[in-house]
C-alpha positions as CSV (number, residue, x, y, z in Angstrom):
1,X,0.0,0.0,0.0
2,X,2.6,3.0,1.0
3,X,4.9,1.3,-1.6
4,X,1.9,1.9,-4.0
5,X,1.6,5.3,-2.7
6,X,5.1,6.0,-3.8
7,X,5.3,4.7,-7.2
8,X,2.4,6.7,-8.0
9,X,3.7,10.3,-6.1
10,X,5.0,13.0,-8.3
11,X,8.0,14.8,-7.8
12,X,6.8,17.6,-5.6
13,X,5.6,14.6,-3.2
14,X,8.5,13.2,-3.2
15,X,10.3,16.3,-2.1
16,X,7.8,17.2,0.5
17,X,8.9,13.3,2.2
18,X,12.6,14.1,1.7
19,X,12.4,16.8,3.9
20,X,11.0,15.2,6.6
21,X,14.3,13.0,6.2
22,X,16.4,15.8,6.9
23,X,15.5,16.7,10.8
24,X,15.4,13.2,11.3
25,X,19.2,12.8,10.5
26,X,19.8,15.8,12.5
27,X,17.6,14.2,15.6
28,X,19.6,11.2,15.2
29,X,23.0,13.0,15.1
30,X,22.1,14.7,18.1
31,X,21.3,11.8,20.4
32,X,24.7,10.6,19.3
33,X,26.8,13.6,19.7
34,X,24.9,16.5,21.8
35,X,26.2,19.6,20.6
36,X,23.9,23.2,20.8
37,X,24.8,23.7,17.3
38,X,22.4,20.5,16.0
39,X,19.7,21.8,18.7
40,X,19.5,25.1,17.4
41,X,18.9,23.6,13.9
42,X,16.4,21.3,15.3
43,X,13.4,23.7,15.2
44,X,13.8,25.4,11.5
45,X,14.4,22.3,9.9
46,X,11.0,21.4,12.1
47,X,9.5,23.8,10.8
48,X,10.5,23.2,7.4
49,X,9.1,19.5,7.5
50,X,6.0,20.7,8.8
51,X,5.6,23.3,6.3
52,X,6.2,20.2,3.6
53,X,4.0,18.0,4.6
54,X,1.1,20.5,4.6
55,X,2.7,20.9,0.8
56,X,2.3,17.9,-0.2
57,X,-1.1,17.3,1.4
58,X,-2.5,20.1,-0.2
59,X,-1.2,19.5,-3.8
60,X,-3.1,16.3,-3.5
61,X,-6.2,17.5,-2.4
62,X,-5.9,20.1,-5.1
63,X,-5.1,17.5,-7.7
64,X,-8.0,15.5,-6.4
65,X,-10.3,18.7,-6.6
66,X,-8.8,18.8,-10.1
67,X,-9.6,16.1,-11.2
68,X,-12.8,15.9,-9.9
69,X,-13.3,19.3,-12.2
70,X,-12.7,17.5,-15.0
71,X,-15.1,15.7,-15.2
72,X,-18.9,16.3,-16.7
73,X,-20.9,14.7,-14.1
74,X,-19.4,15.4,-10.5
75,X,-19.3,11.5,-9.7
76,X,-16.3,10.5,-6.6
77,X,-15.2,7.2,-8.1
78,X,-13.3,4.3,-6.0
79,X,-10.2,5.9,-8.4
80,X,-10.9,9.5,-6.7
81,X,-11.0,8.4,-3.2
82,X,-7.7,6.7,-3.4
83,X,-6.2,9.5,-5.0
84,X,-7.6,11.9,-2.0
85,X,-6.2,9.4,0.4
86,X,-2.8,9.0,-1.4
87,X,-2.5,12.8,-0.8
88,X,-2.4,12.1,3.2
89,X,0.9,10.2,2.5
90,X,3.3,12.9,2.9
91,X,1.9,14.9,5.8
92,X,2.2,11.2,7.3
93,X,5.7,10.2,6.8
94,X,6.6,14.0,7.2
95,X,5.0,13.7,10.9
96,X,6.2,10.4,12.0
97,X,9.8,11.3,10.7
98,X,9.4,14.6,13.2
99,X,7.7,12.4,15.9
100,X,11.7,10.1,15.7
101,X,13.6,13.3,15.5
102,X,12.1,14.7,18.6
103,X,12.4,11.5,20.4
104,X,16.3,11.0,19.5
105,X,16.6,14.8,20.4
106,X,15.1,13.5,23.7
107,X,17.3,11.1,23.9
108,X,20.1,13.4,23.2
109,X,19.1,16.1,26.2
110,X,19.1,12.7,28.4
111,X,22.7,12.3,27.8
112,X,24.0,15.6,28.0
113,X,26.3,16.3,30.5
């Protein structure tokens, strides 16, 4: 299913996920060296994620909307509806990835000297 989801996401969806990657690394590089450098980054690049996910949900919904346009009698086939819940894909994996990076930045603060 979310390797279905993938195959089938554009490139501005797939952007939108690889930010999410990018705090994640930075919450991981955290809990293994502490510094107040990588914290300091922690809530743009937060930010940022969030930002992307939101992105990449809305193009979806607006391609769903789209598409749903398109068409002469305003009918919400099986088709539709898993394109509409395709576009939930990258405010998911955007979230979870900031839901890991938060934890290993906990992690991090509970090692600090």
């Amino acid at each position: 299913m979310f390797t279905d989801a993938l195959r089938n996401a554009g490139i501005a969806a797939l952007v939108s996920m690889f930010v999410g990657l990018v705090p994640l690394g930075f919450g991981i590089l955290y809990a293994a060296q502490p510094t107040e450098q990588r914290l300091a980054l922690m809530r743009p690049l937060s930010l940022a994620a969030i930002f992307a996910g939101i992105h990449g949900f809305a193009l979806g919904v607006v391609n769903f909307l789209r598409g749903l346009a398109l068409n002469e009698t305003l009918t919400i086939t099986h088709a539709d509806v898993v394109g509409l819940s395709e576009s939930f894909v990258t405010i998911f994996f955007d979230f979870g990835c900031l839901m890991l990076a938060w934890l290993c930045v906990a992690v991090g603060l509970w090692r600090r000297p």
